[in-house]
C-alpha positions as CSV (number, residue, x, y, z in Angstrom):
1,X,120.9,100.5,92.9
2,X,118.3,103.4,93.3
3,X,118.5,105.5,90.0
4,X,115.2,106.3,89.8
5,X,116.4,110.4,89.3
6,X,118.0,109.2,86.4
7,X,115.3,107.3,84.9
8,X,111.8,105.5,85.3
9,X,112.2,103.0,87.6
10,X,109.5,100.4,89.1
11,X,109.8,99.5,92.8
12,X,108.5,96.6,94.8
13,X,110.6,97.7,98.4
14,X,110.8,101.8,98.2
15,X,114.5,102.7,97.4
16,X,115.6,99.4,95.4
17,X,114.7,99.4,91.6
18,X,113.4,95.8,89.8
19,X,115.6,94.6,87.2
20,X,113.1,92.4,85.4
21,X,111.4,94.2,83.2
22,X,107.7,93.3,82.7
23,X,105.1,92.7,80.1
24,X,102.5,95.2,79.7
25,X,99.1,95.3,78.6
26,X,96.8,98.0,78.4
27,X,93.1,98.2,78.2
28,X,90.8,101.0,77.6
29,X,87.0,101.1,78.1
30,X,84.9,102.1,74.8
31,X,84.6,105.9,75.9
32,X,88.6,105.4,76.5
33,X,88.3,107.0,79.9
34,X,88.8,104.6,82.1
35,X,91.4,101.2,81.7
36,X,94.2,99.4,83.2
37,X,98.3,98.2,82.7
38,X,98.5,94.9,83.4
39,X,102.6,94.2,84.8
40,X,103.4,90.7,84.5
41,X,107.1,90.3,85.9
42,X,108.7,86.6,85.2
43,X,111.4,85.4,88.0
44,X,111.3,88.8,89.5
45,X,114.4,90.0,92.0
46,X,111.3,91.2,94.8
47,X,110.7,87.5,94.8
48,X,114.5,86.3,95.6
49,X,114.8,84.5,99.3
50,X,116.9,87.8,100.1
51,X,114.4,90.6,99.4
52,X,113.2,93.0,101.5
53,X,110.1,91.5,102.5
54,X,106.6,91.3,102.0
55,X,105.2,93.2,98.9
56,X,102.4,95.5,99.3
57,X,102.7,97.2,96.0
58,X,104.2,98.6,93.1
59,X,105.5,102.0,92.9
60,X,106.8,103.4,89.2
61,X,109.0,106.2,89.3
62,X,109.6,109.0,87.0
63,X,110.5,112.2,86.6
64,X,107.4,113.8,87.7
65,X,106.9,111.6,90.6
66,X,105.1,108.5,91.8
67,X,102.1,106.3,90.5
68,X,101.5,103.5,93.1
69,X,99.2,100.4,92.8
70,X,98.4,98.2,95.8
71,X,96.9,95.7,93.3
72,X,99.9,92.9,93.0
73,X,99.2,89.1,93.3
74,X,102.0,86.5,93.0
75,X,101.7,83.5,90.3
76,X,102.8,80.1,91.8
77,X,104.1,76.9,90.0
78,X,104.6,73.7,92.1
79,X,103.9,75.8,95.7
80,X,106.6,78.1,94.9
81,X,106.2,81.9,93.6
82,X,108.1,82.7,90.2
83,X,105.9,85.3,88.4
84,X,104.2,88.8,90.1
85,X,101.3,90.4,88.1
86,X,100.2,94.4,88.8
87,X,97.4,96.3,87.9
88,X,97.5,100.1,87.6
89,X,94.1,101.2,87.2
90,X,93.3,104.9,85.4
91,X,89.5,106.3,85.7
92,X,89.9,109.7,83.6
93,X,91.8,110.6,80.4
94,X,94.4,113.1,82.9
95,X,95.8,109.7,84.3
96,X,95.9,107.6,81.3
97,X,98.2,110.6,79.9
98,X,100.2,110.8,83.1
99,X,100.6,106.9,83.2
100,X,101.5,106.5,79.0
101,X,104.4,109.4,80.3
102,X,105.9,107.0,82.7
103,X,105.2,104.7,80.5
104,X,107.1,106.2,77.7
105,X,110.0,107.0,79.9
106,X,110.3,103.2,81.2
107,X,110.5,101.9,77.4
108,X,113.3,104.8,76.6
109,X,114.9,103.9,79.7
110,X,114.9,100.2,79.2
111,X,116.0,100.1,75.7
112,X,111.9,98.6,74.9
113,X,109.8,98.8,71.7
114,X,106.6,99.0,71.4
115,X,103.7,96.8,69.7
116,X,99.8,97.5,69.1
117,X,98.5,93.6,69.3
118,X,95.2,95.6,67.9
119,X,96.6,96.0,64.6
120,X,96.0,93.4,62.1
């Protein structure tokens, strides 16, 4: 199931690609150098009785390489999980560009669209 040579892939276990495809948010500071994606993943595969084991992160994949985030927390309704949320965190303009690449190459990859919620 690994294609990530193909395409932009997220991982949650190195070498097996998530199927669910997430909600993103972004935020910028004012000065627009620093900001974060916020990955919210619904029913998520990595959360399945047969994954891999315990999560420790989120690795996207692309063409040009990795970006990996340690920041991922599980949602929980009634004691059991069924939502992950990720942060990927940017502190200078060079990896805002390099993360809207991957970014880019996940929507093209994934058949997604794109909206600006700060348009009115």
């Amino acid at each position: 199931m690994n294609n990530s040579t193909h395409q932009a892939t997220i991982q949650f276990f190195r070498g097996t690609d998530e199927p669910t495809v997430p909600e993103i948010r972004l935020t910028r500071s004012r000065d627009g150098r620093m900001g974060q994606a916020i990955f919210l993943f619904e029913q998520p595969q990595a959360l399945d009785p047969e994954a891999m084991g315990e999560i420790v992160g989120m690795i996207m994949i692309d063409e040009e390489g990795e970006l990996v985030t340690r920041e991922v927390s599980a949602r929980f309704v009634n004691g059991s999980p069924n939502a992950l949320e990720a942060k990927y965190i940017w502190k200078n303009e060079t990896d805002f560009q390099r993360f809207m690449r991957f970014a880019e190459r996940y929507a093209k990859s994934h058949g997604l669209g794109y909206s600006d919620s700060a348009q009115s």
